[in-house]
matplotlib code that plots the C-alpha trace (Angstrom):
import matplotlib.pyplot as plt

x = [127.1, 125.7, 129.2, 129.8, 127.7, 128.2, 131.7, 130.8, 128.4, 131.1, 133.7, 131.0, 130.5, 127.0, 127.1, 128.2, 130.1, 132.6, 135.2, 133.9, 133.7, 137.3, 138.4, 136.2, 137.9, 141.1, 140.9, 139.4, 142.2, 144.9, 143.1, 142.7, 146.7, 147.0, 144.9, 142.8, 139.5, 139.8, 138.3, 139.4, 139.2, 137.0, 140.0, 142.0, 138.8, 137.8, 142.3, 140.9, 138.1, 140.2, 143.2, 140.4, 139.0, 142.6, 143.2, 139.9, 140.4, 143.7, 142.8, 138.8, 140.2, 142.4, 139.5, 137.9, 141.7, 142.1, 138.0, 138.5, 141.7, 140.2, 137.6, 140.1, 141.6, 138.6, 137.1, 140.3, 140.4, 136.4, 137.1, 140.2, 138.2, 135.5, 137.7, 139.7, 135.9, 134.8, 138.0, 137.9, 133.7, 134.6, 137.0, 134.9, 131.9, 133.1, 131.2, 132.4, 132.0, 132.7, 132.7, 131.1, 131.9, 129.4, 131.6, 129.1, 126.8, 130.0, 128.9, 130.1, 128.3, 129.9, 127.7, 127.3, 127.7, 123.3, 124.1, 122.3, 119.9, 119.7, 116.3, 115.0, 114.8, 114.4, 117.4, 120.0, 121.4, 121.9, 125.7, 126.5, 124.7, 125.0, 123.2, 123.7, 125.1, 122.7, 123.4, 125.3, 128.6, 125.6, 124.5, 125.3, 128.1, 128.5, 131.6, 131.7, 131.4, 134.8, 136.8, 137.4, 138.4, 139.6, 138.7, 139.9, 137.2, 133.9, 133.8, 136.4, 136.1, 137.1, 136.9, 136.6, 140.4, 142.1, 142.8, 141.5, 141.1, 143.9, 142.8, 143.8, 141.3, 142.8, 141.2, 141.9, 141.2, 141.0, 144.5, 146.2, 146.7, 145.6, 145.2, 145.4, 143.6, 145.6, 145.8, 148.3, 151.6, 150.7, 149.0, 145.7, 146.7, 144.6, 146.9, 146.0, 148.5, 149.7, 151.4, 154.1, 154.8, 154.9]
y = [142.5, 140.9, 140.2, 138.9, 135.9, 135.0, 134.5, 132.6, 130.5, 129.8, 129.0, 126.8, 127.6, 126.6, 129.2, 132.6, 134.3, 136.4, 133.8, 132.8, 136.3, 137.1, 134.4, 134.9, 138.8, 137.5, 135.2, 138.0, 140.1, 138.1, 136.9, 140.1, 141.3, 138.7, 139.2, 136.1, 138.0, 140.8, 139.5, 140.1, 143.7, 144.4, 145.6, 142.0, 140.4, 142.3, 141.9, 138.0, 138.6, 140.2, 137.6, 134.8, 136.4, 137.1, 133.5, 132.5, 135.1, 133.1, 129.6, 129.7, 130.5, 127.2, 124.9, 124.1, 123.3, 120.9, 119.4, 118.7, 117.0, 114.9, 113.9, 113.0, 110.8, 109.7, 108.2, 106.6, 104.6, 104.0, 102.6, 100.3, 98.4, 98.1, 96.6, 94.4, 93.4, 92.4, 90.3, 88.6, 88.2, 86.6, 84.1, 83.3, 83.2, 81.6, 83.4, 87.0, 90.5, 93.7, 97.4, 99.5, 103.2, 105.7, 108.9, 111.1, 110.8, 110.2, 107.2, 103.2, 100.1, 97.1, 94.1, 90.5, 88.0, 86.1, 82.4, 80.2, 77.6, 74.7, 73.5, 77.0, 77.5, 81.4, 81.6, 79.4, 82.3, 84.5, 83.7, 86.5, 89.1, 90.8, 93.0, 95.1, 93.1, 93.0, 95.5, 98.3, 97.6, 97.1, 100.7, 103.3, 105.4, 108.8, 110.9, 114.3, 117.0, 118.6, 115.4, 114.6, 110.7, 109.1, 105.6, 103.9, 100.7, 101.0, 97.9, 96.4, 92.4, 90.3, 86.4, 83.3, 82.7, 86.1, 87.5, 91.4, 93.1, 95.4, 98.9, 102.5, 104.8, 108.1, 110.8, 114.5, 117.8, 121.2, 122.3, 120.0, 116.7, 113.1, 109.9, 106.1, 103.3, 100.9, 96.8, 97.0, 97.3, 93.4, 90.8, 90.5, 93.5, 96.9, 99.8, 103.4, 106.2, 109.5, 109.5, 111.4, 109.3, 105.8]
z = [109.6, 106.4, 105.4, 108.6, 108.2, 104.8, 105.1, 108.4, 106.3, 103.8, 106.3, 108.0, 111.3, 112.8, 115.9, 115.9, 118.9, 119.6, 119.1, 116.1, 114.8, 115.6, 113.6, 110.7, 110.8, 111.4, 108.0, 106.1, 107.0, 106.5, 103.1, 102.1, 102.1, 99.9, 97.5, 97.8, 98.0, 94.9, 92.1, 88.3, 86.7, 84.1, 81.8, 82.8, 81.5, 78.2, 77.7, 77.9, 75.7, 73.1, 73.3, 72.8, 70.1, 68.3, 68.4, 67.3, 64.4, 63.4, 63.5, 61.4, 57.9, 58.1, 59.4, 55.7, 54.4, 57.5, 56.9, 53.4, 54.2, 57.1, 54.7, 51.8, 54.4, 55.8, 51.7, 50.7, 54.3, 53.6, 50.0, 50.8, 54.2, 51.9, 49.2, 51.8, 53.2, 49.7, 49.3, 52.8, 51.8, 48.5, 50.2, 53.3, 50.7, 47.9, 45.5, 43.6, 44.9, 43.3, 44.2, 41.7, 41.2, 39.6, 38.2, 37.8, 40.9, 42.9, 44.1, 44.9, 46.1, 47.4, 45.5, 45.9, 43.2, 43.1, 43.8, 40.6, 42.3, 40.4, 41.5, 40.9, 36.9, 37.7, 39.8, 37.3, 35.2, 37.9, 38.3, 36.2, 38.2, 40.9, 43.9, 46.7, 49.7, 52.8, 56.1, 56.4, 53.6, 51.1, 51.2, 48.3, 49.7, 48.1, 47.9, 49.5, 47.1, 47.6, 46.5, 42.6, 41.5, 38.5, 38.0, 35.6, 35.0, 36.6, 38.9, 40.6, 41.0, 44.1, 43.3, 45.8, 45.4, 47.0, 43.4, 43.2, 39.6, 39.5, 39.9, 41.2, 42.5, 43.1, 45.1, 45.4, 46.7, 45.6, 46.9, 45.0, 47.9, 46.9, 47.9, 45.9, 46.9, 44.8, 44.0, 41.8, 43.7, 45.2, 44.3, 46.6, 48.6, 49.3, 49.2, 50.8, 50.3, 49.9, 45.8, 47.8, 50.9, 48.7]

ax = plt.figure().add_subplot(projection="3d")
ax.plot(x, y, z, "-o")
ax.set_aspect("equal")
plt.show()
């Protein structure tokens, strides 16, 4: 009778009676050839189990090959928007801005040329240096430890007029894939790409 009024309760009848019961039966029955109210097996769930953990098995020995490749992706797209930033900064700004790379820590700044005050006599010979830019961009980015560069000249300039030094920063990964960050192929452009797909 327990049965009886759960099913009742799920079906959601307020009032039992006969009627009422009858029909309840009458859907349990006809549910029931069906197959509607048999749950899963134990075997049909430990066969799940085992398929899940077959696939799982398959797919976790690739996932470091596919991070280090997201991440090679991920530092060449970082370097060449903060090199087209510096360029559009040095334009809008009128004033020099270069990205400086740091081999062995594996790190690069974007920095900001000082502007020389002429009223200050402290601040007149600072046109020739240069510091962190302010915010976010002016932070010391760092390379993750599975990529390797080669730089060729440790800054990279960006004057007030478009012009970018011409450089090539190339970036790779243990199993052999790269990517270039380039200026050289145009004048005043950024280039990110695979050496294979140019």
């Amino acid at each position: 009778m327990a049965w009886k009024a759960v099913m009742i309760s799920l079906i959601g009848l307020t009032t039992i009676n006969s009627a009422d019961e009858q029909q309840v039966m009458l859907f349990i029955r006809h549910n029931r050839s069906r197959g509607f109210l048999q749950g899963f097996t134990l075997i049909e769930l430990l066969l799940v189990v085992v398929f899940l953990g077959v696939l799982a098995g398959l797919s976790v020995p690739h996932l470091p090959k596919h991070y280090t490749r997201l991440q090679l992706q991920q530092a060449a797209d970082h370097i060449g928007y903060l090199m087209r930033y510096a360029q559009s900064a040095a334009i809008t700004g009128q004033r020099e801005y270069q990205i400086c790379f740091y081999t062995t820590e594996k790190t690069y700044v974007l920095q900001g040329q000082n502007v020389a005050d002429e009223h200050d006599p402290k601040r007149q010979d600072l046109s020739e240096s240069f510091s962190a830019v302010q915010g976010d961009k002016g932070q010391i980015f760092k390379l993750p430890n599975a990529l390797s560069w080669e730089i060729p000249d440790s800054c990279v300039r960006f004057y007030p007029n478009g012009v970018i030094d011409q450089a090539i920063v190339s970036l790779t990964i243990e199993q052999g894939q790269s990517m270039v960050v380039s200026t050289q192929e145009q004048r005043g452009r950024v280039n990110v790409f695979a050496p294979d797909q140019e």
